[in-house]
C-alpha positions, 0 to 999 in steps of 0.5 A, spaced: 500 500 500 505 504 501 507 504 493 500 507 492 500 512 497 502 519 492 496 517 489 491 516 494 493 520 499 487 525 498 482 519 497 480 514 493 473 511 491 472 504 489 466 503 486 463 495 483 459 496 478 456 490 473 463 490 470 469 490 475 470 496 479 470 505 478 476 508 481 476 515 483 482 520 485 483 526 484 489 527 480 486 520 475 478 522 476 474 516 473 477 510 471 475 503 470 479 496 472 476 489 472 480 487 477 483 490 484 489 487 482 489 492 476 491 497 482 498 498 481 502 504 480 503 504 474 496 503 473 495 510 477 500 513 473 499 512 466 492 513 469 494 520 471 498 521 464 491 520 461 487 525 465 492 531 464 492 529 456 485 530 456 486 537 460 490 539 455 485 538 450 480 540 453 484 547 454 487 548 447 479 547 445 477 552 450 482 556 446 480 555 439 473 557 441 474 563 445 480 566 441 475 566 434 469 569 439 474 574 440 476 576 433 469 577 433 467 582 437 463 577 440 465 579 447 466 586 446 460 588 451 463 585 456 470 590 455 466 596 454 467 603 459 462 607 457 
């Protein structure tokens, strides 16, 4: 257990469902795994990997979007001073 402690020091959820279990931390999120024995530190770290990707996807699709609603104008009414 104390391999697993970097991961699930601020907790750690394990729910069963129909098909194994869902795991939750805070820097993995939701993951699924058939079997505990699936819970290892490689599992939590490739796990991890694969949350901050999709945050940075996530973060350069907020971009694209924002950026474009900029050049736009679509915002300027917020920024205005009358």
């Amino acid at each position: 257990m104390i391999e697993l402690k970097e991961w699930i020091e601020d907790g750690i959820t394990i729910r069963k469902t129909n098909n194994g279990y869902q795991v939750f931390t805070i820097p993995t999120q939701h993951f699924d795994i058939n079997d505990l024995s699936e819970l290892t530190p490689d599992r939590f770290k490739a796990e991890v990997e694969k949350q901050q990707k999709n945050i940075e996807m996530q973060n350069e699709l907020l971009a694209l979007a924002f950026g474009k609603r900029v050049k736009a104008g679509l915002f300027d009414d917020l920024f205005k001073n009358d």
